[in-house]
C-alpha positions in Angstrom: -34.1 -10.5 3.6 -36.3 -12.0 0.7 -34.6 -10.7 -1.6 -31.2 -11.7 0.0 -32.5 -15.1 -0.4 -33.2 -14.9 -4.0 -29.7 -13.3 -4.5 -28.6 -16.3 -2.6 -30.2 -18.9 -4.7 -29.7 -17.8 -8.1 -25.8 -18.1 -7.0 -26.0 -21.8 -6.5 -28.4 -22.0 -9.4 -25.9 -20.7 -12.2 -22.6 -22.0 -10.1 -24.6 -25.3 -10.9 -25.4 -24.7 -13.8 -22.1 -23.5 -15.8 -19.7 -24.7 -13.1 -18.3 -21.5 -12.0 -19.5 -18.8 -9.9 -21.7 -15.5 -11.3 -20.7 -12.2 -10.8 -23.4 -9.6 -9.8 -23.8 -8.2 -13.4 -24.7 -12.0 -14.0 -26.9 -12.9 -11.1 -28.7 -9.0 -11.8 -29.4 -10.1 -15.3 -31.1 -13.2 -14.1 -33.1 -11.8 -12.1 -33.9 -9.0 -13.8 -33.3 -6.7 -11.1 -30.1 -3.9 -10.7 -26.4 -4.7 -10.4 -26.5 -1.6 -7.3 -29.4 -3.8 -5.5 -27.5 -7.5 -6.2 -24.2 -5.8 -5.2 -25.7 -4.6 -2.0 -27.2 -8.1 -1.1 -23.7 -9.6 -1.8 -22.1 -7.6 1.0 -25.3 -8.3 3.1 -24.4 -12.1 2.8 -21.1 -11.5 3.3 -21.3 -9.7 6.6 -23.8 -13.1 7.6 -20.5 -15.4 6.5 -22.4 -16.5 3.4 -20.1 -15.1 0.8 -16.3 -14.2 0.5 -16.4 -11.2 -1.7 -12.9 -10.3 -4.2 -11.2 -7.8 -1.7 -10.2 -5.5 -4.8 -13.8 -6.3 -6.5 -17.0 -6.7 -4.0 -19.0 -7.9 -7.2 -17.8 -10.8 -7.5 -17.1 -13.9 -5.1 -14.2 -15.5 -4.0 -16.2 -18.4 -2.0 -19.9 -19.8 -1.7 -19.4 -22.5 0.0 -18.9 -25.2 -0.6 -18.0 -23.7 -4.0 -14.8 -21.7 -5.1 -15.2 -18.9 -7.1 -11.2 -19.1 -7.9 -9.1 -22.6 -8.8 -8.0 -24.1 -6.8 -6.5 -28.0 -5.5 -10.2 -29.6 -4.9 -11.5 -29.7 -8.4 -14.9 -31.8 -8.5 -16.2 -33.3 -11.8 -19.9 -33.7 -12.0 -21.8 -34.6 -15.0 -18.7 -33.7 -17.2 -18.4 -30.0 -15.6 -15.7 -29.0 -13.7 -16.4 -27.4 -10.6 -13.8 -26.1 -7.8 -14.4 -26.4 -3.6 -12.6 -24.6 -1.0 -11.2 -27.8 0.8 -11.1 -31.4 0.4 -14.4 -31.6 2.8 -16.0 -28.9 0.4 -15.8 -31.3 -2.6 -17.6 -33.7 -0.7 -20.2 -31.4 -0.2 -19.9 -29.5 -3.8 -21.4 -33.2 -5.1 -24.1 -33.5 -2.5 -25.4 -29.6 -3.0 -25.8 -31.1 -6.6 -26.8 -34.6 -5.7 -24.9 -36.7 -7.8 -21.9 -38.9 -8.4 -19.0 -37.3 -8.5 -15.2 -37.5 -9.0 -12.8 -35.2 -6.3 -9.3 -34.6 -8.0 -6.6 -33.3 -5.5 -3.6 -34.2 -4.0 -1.9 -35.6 -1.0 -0.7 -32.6 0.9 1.9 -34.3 2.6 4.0 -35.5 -0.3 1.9 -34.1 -3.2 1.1 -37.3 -4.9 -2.3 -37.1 -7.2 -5.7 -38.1 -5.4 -8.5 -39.6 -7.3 -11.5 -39.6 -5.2 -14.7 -41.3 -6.8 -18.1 -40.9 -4.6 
């Protein structure tokens, strides 16, 4: 499970650091350990709800929350990156994972108009 944990963390540490989501290759490089043993820890965390794995690719992730691994209508700007959460309440907590200021951009979902959320 340690090593889940690591896997884990140097997610969130590179989402956080480039604004998008690693793939195994790149979370196996960082830790300098094997794509097979990240890959396997990836669908360990997935079957504990942690991760939402690419159905037609397992090495790479479609959600750790509160981050998207995909684009999607909750983009969060932090710091001048550009980051993307699963739901509006995900972009509140996209900002506090990173703890800072943050600007949501969405939309009203009941008539579409453009949303400018500044926290």
């Amino acid at each position: 499970m340690d090593f889940d944990i690591a896997v884990k963390m140097a997610i969130y540490k590179l989402t956080a650091k480039r604004g998008k989501i690693p793939n195994s290759t790149e979370v196996s490089n960082d830790l300098g350990v094997s794509n097979e043993d990240v890959k396997d820890a990836f669908e360990r965390l997935y079957a504990l709800r942690l991760l939402v794995l690419e159905p037609d690719d397992r090495s790479k992730i479609r959600m750790a929350p509160p981050f998207s691994g995909i684009e999607t209508p909750f983009r969060v700007e932090v710091d001048r990156k550009s980051y993307f959460a699963n739901c509006v309440w995900d972009a509140f907590g996209v900002a506090a994972a990173l703890q800072r200021d943050r600007i949501i951009y969405t939309s009203d979902g009941f008539i579409n108009d453009p949303l400018i959320l500044e926290i």
